[in-house]
C-alpha positions in Angstrom: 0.0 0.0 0.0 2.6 2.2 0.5 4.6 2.0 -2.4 1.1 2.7 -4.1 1.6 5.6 -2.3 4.3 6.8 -3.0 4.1 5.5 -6.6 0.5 7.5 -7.0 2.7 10.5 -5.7 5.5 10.1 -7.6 3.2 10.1 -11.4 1.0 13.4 -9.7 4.6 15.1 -9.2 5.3 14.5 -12.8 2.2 15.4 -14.2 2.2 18.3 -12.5 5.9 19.4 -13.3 5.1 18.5 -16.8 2.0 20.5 -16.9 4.0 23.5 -15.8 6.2 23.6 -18.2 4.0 23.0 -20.7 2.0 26.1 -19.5 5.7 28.1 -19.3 6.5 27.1 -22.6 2.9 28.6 -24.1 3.2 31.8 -22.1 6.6 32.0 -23.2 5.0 31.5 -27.0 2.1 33.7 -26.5 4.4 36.6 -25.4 7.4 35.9 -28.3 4.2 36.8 -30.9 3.4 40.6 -28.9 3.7 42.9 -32.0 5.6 46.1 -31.0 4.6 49.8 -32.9 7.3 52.7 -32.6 6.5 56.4 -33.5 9.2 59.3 -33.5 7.1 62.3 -31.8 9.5 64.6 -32.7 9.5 63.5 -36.6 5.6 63.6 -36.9 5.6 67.3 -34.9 8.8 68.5 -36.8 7.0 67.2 -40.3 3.4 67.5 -40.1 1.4 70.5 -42.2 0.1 71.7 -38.6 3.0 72.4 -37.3 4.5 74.4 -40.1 1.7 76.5 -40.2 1.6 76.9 -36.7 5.4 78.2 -36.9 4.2 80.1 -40.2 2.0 82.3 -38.0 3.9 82.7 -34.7 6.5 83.9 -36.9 4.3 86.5 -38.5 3.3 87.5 -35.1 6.6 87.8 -33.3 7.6 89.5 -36.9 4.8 92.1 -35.8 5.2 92.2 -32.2 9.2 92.9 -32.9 8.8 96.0 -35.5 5.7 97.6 -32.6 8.5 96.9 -30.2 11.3 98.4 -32.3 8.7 101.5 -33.4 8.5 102.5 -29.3 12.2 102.3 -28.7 12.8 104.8 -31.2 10.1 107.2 -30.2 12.2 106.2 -26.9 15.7 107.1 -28.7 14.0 110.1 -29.8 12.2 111.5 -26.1 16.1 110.6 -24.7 17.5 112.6 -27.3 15.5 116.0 -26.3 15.7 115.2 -23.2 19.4 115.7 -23.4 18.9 119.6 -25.2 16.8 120.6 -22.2 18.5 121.9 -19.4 18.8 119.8 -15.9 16.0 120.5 -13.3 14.1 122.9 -15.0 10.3 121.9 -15.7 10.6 121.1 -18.9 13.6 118.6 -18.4 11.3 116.1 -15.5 8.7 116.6 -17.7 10.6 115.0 -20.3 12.9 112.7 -18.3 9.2 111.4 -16.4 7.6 110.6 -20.3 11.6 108.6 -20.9 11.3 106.5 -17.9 7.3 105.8 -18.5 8.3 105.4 -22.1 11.4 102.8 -20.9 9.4 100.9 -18.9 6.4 100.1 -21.1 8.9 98.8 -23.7 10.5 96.2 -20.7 6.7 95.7 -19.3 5.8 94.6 -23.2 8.8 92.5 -24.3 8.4 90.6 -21.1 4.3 90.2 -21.8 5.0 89.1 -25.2 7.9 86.7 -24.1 5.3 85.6 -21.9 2.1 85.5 -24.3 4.7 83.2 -26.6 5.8 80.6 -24.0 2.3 80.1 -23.2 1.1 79.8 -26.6 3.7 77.3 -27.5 3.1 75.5 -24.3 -0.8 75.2 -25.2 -0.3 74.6 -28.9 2.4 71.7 -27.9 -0.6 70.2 -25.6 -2.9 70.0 -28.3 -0.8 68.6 -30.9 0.3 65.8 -28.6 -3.6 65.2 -27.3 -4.1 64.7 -31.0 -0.8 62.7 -31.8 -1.7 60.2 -28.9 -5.3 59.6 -30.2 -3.9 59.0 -33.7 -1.5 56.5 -32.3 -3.9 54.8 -30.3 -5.8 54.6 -33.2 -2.8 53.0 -35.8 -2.2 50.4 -33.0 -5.5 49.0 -32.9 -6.0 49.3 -36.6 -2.5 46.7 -36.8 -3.2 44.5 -34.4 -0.1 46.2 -32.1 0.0 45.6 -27.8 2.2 47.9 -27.7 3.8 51.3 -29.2 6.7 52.9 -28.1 7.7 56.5 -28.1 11.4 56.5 -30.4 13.5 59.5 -31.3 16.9 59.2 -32.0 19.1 61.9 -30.4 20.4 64.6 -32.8 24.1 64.8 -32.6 25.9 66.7 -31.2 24.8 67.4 -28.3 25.7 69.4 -25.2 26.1 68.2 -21.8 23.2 69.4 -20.5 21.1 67.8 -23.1 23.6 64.7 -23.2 21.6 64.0 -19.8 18.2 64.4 -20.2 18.8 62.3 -23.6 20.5 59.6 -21.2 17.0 59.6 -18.9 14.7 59.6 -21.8 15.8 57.9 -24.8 14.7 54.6 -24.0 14.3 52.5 -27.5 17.4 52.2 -28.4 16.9 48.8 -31.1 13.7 48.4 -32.3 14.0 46.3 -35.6 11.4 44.2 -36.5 9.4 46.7 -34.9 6.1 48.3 -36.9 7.1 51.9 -37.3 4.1 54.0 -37.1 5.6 57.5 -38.0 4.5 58.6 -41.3 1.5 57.1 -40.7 0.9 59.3 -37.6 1.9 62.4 -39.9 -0.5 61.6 -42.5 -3.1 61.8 -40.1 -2.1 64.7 -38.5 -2.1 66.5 -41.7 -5.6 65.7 -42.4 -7.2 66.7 -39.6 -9.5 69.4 -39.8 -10.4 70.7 -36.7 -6.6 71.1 -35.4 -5.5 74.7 -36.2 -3.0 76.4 -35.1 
């Protein structure tokens, strides 16, 4: 009876090994067929229509901004210049000198508000293309049968230390062949949206 026992034991313990490698060896096959998607961001920003126009415009507007901006420092130039004519601490001369320093410090109060009024426009423009970029990915990955898409840019060389650093900390694909590349794709999208305008 007890080498029954130990027999029946013995043939369970098998089984069971066997059926766990079995199961280990299917997991192992399911996961070796994953597909894998990769998408440059900074190619489909860099080369899609909305971006150029978007560049187009704040280009036209810091264009404008810059010649309003250069308009007031010569009217600046020009108060500084009489200013200089009139004779110290008369009347005249704080009138003039007051309307100078007004006149100086609305120029450095606007360059800083349209510094300002850029970063934040980039910053929101930036948000919406990559909203966009995401959805279109998301989109393309299903559409391929893809588990999983990674985000891959390749550093542009050369680089400075600073920049060496950050690259270091987020350039994380670093071989992806084999890989569906999802890039133009992604642009061509991008570029035929409507409702995203700069």
């Amino acid at each position: 009876m007890n080498r029954r026992t130990i027999l029946m034991g013995v043939v369970l313990s098998v089984v069971a090994v066997l059926a766990t490698f079995e199961y280990g060896r299917a997991g192992a096959a399911t996961a070796s067929t994953s597909r894998i998607g990769v998408v440059s961001i900074r190619t489909a920003f860099n080369e899609c229509q909305q971006q150029g126009q978007y560049r187009t415009q704040a280009i036209a507007r810091q264009n404008r901004a810059r010649a309003e901006l250069e308009a007031k420092a010569k009217n600046i130039e020009a108060a500084e210049a009489e200013l200089k004519t009139l004779k110290a601490g008369t009347a005249d001369y704080l009138k003039q000198l007051q309307s100078v320093l007004q006149g100086r410090a609305e120029l450095d109060s606007q360059q800083e508000f349209l510094k300002q009024q850029r970063l934040t426009e980039d910053k929101q423009w930036m948000e919406k293309l990559y909203q966009e970029t995401l959805k279109i990915v998301a989109a393309v990955a299903k559409e391929k049968g893809l588990d999983v898409v990674l985000e891959r840019t390749d550093p542009e060389f050369p680089i400075s230390s600073e920049e060496l650093m950050a690259t270091f900390s987020t350039h994380k694909v670093l071989y992806a062949d084999g890989c569906v590349d999802l890039t133009k794709e992604v642009i061509a999208r991008l570029d035929k949206l409507k409702d995203l305008k700069p």
